[in-house]
VEXMAR-193469 format. One record per residue (C-alpha): residue in one letter; x, y, z. Coordinates in steps of 0.001 Angstrom, whole numbers, padded with zeros to 6 digits, always signed. Layout:
BEGIN
AXYZ...
END
This chain:
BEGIN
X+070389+093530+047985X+072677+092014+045721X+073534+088560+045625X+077221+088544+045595X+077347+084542+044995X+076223+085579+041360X+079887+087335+041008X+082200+084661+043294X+082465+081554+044203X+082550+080380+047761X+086563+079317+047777X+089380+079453+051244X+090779+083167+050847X+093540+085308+052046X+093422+086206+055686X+092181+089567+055887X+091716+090020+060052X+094247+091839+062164X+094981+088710+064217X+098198+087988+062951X+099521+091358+062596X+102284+090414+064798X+103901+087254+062406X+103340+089429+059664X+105572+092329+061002X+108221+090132+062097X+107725+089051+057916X+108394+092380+056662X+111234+092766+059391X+109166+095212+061388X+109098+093127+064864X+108581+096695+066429X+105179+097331+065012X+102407+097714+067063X+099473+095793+066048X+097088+098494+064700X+094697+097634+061761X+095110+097854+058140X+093462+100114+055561X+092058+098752+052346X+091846+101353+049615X+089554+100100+047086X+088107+101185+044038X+084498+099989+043708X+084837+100651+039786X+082573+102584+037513X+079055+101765+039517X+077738+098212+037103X+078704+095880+040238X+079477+093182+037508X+082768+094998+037055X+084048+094686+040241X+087217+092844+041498X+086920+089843+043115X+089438+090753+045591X+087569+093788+045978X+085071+091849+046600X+086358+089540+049467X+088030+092500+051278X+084259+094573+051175X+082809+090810+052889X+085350+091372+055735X+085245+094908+056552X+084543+096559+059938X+084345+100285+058658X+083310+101473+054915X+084520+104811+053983X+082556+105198+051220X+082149+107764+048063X+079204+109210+046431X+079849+107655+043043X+079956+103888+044936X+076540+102777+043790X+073773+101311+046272X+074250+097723+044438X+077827+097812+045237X+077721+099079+048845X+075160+096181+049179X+077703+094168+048875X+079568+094990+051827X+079653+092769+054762X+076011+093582+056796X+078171+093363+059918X+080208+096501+058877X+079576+100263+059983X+079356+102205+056789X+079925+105912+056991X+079374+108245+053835X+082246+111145+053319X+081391+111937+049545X+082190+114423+047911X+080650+116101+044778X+081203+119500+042827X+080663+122583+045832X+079281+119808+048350X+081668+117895+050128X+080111+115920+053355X+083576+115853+054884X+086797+117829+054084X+089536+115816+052896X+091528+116020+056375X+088023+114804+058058X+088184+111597+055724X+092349+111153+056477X+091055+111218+060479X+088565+108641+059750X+091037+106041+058185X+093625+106830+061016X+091387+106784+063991X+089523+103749+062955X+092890+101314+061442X+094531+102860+064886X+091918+101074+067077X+092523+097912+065285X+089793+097523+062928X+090040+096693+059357X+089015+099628+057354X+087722+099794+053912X+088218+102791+051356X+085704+102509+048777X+085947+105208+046267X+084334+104803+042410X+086519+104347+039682X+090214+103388+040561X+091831+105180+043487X+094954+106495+041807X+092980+108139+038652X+091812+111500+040163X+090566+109593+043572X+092970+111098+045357X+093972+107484+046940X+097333+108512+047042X+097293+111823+049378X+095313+109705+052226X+097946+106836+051693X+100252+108973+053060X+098203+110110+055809X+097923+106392+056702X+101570+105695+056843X+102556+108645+058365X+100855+106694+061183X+102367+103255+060534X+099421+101891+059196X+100012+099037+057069X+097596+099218+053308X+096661+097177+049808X+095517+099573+047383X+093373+097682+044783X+092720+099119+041804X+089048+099299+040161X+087945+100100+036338X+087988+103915+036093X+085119+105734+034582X+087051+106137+031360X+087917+102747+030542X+084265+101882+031441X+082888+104753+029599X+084553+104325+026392X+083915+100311+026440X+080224+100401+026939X+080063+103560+024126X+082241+101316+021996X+084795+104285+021626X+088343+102297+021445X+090653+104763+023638X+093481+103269+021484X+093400+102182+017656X+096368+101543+015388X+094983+104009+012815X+093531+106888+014809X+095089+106929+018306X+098480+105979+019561X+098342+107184+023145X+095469+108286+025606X+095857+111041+027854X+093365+111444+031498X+092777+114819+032218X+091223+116776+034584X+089432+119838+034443X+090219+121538+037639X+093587+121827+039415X+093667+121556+042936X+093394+125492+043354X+090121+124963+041477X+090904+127392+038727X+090288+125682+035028X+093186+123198+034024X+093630+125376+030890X+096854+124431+029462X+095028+123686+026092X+098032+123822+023869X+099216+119797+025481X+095764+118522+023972X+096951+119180+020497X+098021+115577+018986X+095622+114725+016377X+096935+110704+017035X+096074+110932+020881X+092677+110332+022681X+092263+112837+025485X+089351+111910+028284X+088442+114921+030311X+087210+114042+033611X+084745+116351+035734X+084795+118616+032595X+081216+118977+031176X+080336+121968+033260X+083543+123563+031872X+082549+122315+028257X+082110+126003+026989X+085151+126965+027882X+086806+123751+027628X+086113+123515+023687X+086388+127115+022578X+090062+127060+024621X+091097+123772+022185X+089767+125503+019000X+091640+128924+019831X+095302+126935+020639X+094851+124836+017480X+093014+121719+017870X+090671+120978+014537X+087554+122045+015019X+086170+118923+012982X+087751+116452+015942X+085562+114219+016612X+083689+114486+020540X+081635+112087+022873X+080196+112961+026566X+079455+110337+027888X+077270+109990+031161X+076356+107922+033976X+079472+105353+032575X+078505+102041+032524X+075028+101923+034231X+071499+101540+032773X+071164+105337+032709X+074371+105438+030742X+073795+108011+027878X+076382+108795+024895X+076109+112507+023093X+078034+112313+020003X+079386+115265+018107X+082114+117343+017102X+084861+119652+018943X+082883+122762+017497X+079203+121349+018051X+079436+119594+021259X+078794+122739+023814X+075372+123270+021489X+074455+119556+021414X+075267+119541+025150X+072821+122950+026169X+070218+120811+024429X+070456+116955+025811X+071432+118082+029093X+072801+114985+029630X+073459+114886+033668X+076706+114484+035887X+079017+112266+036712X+079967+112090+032734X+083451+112174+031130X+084272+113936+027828X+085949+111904+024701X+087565+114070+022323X+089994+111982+019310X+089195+110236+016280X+088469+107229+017689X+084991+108840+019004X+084225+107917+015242X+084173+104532+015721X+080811+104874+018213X+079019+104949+014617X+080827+101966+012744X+079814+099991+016114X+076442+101339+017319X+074127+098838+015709X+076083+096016+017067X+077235+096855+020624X+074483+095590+023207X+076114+097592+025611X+075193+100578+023842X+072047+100313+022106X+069450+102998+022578X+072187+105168+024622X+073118+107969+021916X+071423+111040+022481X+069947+112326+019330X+070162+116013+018951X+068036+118281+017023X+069631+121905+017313X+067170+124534+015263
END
């Protein structure tokens, strides 16, 4: 179990029980609430517990229910209060343990019997965590919240891979994407991922990365752009796959590097090289590719 005195000091914090519900209604000029619990929303970051929140971290120490994700790592969950009744509701691509309107239940029925109730999904919330759609299930209720955000893969990803997503002379804007739309038909609208200056991070994309790369290619984008998959972000299994818009579907059908993993494509994946032999976070990671 993890020691979470390694990542916080023992300090007075915030009150985070229910008990005074009341005084802080009559705060926010809601003297008519009902004292019901509160929902935390949390995002338990990219899975390396180092990079965790610290207010994260207190609100997982005084939890009575964990809702908790798939892509939450055991180290992190470990550092949840003992005392508090974790229930899984992950979902991953075709195998969801709970629909979506299962998990919105869960939040309700638990903050409504006056518990405090933790959300803890990887990454941040609001990047493709769909935090926001059970926010409003919770205050369609009257269920007071705190989101609070966590380091999404891609930040994480890039950092540890030494792949600036931004860099005065290669990339003046980044762009998250993702490579489904809710119907679950491709997010194929290839011709916005044309800006040579703009890093674009693809996110749940590498079984698409067939058709992901030859759509670019056919709306315009260089074939020489330079392209990273990156997988496992940020934990000792991380592994970087380095190549090229046109290459990286063949590197890819070779390294079989495994999911959860995020796709890089911009000039700035050029960088990886110019830093490899330097960055500790990322030596011994790049996948090296022989393709006969």
């Amino acid at each position: 179990m993890t020691d979470s005195s390694d990542f916080i000091p023992n300090r007075a914090t915030y009150d985070l029980t229910n008990q005074n519900c009341a005084q802080n209604a009559k705060a926010f000029n809601r003297q008519d609430a009902i004292c019901t619990g509160t929902v935390y929303l949390v995002g338990a970051g990219s899975g390396d517990p180092e990079l965790l929140t610290l207010k994260a971290l207190r609100v997982m120490q005084r939890a009575d229910v964990v809702l908790y994700d798939s892509l939450v790592s055991e180290d992190i969950l470990d550092m949840c209060v003992i005392t508090a009744e974790k229930i899984f509701v992950g979902k991953r691509r075709a195998n969801h343990a709970l629909p979506q309107e299962s998990i919105n239940e869960l939040l309700v029925k638990h903050a409504l019997a006056g518990k405090t109730v933790v959300r803890l999904k990887g990454g941040d919330p609001f990047i493709f965590g769909r935090g926001g759609e059970e926010l409003q299930e919770v205050v369609r209720h009257g269920i007071y919240f705190e989101s609070i955000p966590g380091v999404t893969a891609a930040s994480a990803a890039a950092s540890r891979a030494g792949i600036p997503l931004t860099h005065r002379d290669h990339a003046q804007s980044v762009k998250f994407v993702t490579a489904y739309k809710k119907s679950g038909a491709p997010n194929n609208n290839y011709n916005e991922h044309l800006d040579s200056t703009q890093t674009v991070v693809f996110y749940m994309g590498l079984h698409q990365l067939d058709e992901l790369t030859e759509g670019l290619m056919a709306a315009g984008r260089d074939s020489a752009t330079p392209f990273a998959v990156i997988s496992h972000a940020s934990l000792p299994t991380q592994q970087v796959l380095i190549g090229t818009l046109k290459d990286i579907a063949d590197q890819q059908k070779f390294a079989n590097l495994p999911t959860p993993a995020l796709l890089i494509m911009g000039d700035v994946v050029a960088l990886h090289g110019e830093f490899a032999a330097y960055n500790l976070g990322a030596l011994g990671q790049t996948v090296e590719v022989s393709c006969v």
